[in-house]
N, C-alpha and C positions, 0 to 999 in steps of 0.2 A: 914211539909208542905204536905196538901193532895193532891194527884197525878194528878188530873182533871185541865187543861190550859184554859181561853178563848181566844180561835183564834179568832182575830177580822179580819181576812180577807172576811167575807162571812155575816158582820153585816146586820140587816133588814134597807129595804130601801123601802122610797117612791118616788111617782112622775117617770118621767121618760117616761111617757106613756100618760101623758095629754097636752104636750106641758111646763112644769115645769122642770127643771134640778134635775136629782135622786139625792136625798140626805139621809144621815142614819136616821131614824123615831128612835128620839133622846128619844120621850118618851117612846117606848120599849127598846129601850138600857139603858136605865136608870132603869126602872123594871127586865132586867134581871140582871144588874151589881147588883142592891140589891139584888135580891134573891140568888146570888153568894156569894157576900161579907158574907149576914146573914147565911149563908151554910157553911164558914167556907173555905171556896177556895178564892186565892187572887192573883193568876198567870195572868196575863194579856200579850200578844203577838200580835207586830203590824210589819207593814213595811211601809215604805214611798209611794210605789206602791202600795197599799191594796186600793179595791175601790177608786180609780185616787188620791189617794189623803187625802181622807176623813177620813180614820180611825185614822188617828193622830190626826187630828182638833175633832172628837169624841171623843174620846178618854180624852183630854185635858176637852171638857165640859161636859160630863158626867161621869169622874173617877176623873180625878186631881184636879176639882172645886169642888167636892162633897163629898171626903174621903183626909183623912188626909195622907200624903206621906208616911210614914211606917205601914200603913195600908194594902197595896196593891206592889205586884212584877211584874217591867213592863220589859219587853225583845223589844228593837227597832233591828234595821237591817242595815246594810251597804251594800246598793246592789250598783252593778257593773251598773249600768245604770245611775246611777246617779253622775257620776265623772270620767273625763277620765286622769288626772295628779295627783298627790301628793297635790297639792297647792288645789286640791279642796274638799280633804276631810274632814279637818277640820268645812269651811265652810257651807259643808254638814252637820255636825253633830251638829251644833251650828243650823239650820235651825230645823233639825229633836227635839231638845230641847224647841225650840222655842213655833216647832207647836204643840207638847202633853204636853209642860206647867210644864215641871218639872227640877229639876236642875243636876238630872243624872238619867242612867238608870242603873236596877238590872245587865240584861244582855245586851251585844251589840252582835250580831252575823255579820261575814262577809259572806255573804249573797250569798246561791248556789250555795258553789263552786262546781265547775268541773273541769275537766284540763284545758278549753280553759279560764275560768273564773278566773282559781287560778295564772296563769300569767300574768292576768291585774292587780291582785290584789299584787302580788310580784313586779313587775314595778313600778306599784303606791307606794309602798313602805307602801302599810297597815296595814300590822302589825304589824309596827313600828308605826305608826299615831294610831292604835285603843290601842296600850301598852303604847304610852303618854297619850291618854288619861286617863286612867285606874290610871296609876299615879295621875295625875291630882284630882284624886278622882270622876271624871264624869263620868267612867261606873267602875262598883263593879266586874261584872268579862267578860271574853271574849270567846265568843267561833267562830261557824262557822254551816252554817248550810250548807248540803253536798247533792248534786245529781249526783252522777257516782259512778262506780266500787270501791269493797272493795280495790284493789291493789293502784289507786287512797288517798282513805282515809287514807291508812297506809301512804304512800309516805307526804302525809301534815301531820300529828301528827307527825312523824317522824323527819321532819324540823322543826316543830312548837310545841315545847312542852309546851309554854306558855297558847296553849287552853283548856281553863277550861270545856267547854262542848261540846256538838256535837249537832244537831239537824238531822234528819233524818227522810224518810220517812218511817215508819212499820208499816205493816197489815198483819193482814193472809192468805191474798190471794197475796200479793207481799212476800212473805217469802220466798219461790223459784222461784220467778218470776225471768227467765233467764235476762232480762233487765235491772232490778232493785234490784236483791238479798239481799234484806231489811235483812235476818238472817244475810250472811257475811258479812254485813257492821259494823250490829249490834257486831259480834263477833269482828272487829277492834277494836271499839270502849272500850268493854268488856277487851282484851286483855291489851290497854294503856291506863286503868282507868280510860274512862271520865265519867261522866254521860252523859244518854241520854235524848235528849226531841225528842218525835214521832207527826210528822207531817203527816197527811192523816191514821188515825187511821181506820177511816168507808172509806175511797177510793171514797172521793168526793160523799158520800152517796151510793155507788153503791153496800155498803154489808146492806143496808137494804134493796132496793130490789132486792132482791135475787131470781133465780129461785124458782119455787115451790118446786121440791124434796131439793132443798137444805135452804129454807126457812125452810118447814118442822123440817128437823133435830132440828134446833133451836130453833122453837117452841116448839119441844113436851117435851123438857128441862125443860121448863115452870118454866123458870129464869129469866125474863126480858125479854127487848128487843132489837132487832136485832143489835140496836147503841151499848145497854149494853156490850154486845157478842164481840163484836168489839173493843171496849174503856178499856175492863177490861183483854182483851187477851194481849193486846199492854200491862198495865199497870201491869201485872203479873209478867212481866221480872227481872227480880234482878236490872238491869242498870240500869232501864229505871225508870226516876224519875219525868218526866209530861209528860204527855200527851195530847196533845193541840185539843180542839172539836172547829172545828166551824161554831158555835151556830148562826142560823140567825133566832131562833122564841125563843118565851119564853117557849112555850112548850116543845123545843129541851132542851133549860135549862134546866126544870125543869124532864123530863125523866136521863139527864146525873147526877143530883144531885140525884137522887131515888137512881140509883145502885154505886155514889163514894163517897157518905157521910162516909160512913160505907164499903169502900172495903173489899170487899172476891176475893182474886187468884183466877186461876182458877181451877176446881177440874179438875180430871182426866177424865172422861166423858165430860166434856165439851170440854179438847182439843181433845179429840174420834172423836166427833160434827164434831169438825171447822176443823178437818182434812179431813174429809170427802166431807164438803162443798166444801174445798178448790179444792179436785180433782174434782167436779161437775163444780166449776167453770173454771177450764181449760179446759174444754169440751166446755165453750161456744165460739161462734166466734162473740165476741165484740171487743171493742176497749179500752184497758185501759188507759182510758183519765180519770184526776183527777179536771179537771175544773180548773186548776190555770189560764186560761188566760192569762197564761205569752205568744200567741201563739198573741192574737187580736190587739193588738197596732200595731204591726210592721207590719200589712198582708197590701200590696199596694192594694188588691182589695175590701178591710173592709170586709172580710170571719167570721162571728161568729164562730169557728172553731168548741169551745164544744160544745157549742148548736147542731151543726148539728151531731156533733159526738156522743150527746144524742140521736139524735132524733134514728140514725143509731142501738144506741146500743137497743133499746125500741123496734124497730121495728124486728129488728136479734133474740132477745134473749127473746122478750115475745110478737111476734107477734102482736102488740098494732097500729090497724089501724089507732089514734089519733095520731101517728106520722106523717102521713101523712100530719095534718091540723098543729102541730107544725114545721115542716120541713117549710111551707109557711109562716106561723108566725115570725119563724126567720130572713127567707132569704128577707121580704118586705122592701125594701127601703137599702137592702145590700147585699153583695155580696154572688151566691150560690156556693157551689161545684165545679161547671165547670167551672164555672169564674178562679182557681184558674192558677195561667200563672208558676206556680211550680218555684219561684226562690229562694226558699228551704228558707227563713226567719224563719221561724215558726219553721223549725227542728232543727236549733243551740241554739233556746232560750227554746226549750222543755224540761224539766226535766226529763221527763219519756224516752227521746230518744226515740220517736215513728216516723216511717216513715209518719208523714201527708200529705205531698201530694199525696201517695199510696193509703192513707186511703181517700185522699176526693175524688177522682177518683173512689172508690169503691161508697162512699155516693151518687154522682153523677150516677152510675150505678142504683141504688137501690132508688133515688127520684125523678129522672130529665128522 
């Protein structure tokens, strides 16, 4: 199985901005699932929360209605929002079946854990409900996908040695990132043989753009492209068995199938490079926000959180006066910065554990 995932959290979408409800522009997702499929990649990755909704019911009419079921490997999810007793997860998983049209999944992941996360999920009694299912013959194997500390991750494999994989997030620039120490989680995992699949490979796109001196480096490589550098560094790792890109043009597609059709490790000069960027990039004073929007639902003031946290990082890190006109763009008709009344929402559902009301108090300094 070649190593390349498509993440359909970040699918291309229209409407939205003409008075019409955003919906996924099905005829691009349907040109790039073929140009995937014809490539020889067959990983597919969704969640019930992916675009409110949407990526399941996509999913369903443009893969499951169009390729035959062993054609293609689909990974769904069991997140923590969406069931708060035992009695409701079955339910849940029968809905989740429903809506992507198929009669099981390759993988089922229990979905983000963390400590405060992995106790709703022990209560609920879920990995008893996702190891009946699995019997059942309705999901093929079981894993988890993980946002906190290695100590953390060890403590669940440890109790749960039923998990067949891990999901995580790793890049080269969270590899010592003190927050998120994507290596030692990585090394958990390594140690109690799971496989891995790497979520946020490019960092919500933020290693393609790259400072200049650390762009640079990359460039003069004159190996591909910045995504390549990023996707194949993640995919280098001995564990680490897909890596999930997501792809919201066809063009992103089609750059990611250039450099995994035919994967090359990476050589020793290239991790020279990315070690180099890496320290450039802890020099800058951004915000490592990954855009999951796990932040915007719950905000009581409707705060576009990343958006502004782009706008913030654009404007810190490459001087880009056109922040300024997207900073207004965002905040028209919703909530800015200083709006926020800090009753901390947005920090227990953050994955990256980042101080955001610190950080939009700063944004608000710097736009307001």
């Amino acid at each position: 199985m070649k190593k390349l995932g498509f993440g359909c959290m970040r699918l291309p979408t229209i409407g939205g901005n003409d008075g019409t409800q955003e919906r996924v522009d099905y005829e691009q997702f349907n040109a790039m699932i073929d140009k995937f499929m014809d490539a020889g990649f067959c990983y597919f990755d969704t969640a019930h929360g992916y675009i409110g909704g949407k990526s399941e019911t996509a999913i369903r009419d443009c893969l499951v209605k169009r390729y035959p079921r062993e054609a293609y490997i689909l990974t769904d999810k069991l997140t923590a929002d969406f069931f708060q007793r035992e009695e409701d997860i079955r339910p849940f998983f029968e809905k989740q079946l429903e809506k992507t049209g198929v009669g099981y999944f390759d993988y089922y992941l229990l979905h983000a854990l963390n400590t405060q996360n992995y106790q709703k999920f022990i209560d609920c009694h879920a990995f008893e409900e996702v190891k009946q299912l699995k019997a059942e013959g309705k999901i093929k194997h079981m894993g988890i996908s993980f946002h906190d500390k290695p100590e953390v991750l060890e403590m669940i494999l440890v109790g749960h040695p039923e998990i067949e994989v891990v999901q995580i997030q790793f890049n080269y620039a969270d590899y010592d990132n003190p927050s998120i120490e994507s290596y030692k989680v990585y090394q958990i995992c390594e140690k109690y043989g799971k496989p891995v699949i790497v979520m946020e490979p490019v960092k919500g796109g933020g290693l393609i753009d790259l400072p200049d001196d650390a762009g640079k480096l990359l460039d003069e490589l004159q190996g591909g492209s910045r995504a390549g550098y990023a996707i194949r560094y993640a995919a280098s790792f001995e564990q680490i068995f897909m890596v999930l890109s997501g792809m919201s043009t066809l063009a992103q597609m089609e750059d990611n199938i250039s450099f995994m059709k035919e994967f090359r490790p990476f050589t020793e000069e290239e991790y020279q490079a990315v070690e180099q960027v890496r320290e450039i990039l802890k020099k800058q004073d951004t915000i490592p926000c990954t855009a999951c929007r796990y932040c915007v639902d719950g905000c009581p003031k409707n705060i576009p959180i990343p958006d502004l946290f782009a706008c913030y990082n654009s404007k810190i890190q490459y001087q880009d006066w056109n922040s300024n006109v997207y900073y207004e763009n965002n905040t028209m008709g919703k909530g800015k910065a200083s709006d926020c009344i800090k009753c901390g929402k947005c920090e227990k559902i953050c994955p990256q554990h980042l101080a955001v009301r610190d950080y939009l108090h700063e944004v608000a300094a710097v736009f307001e």
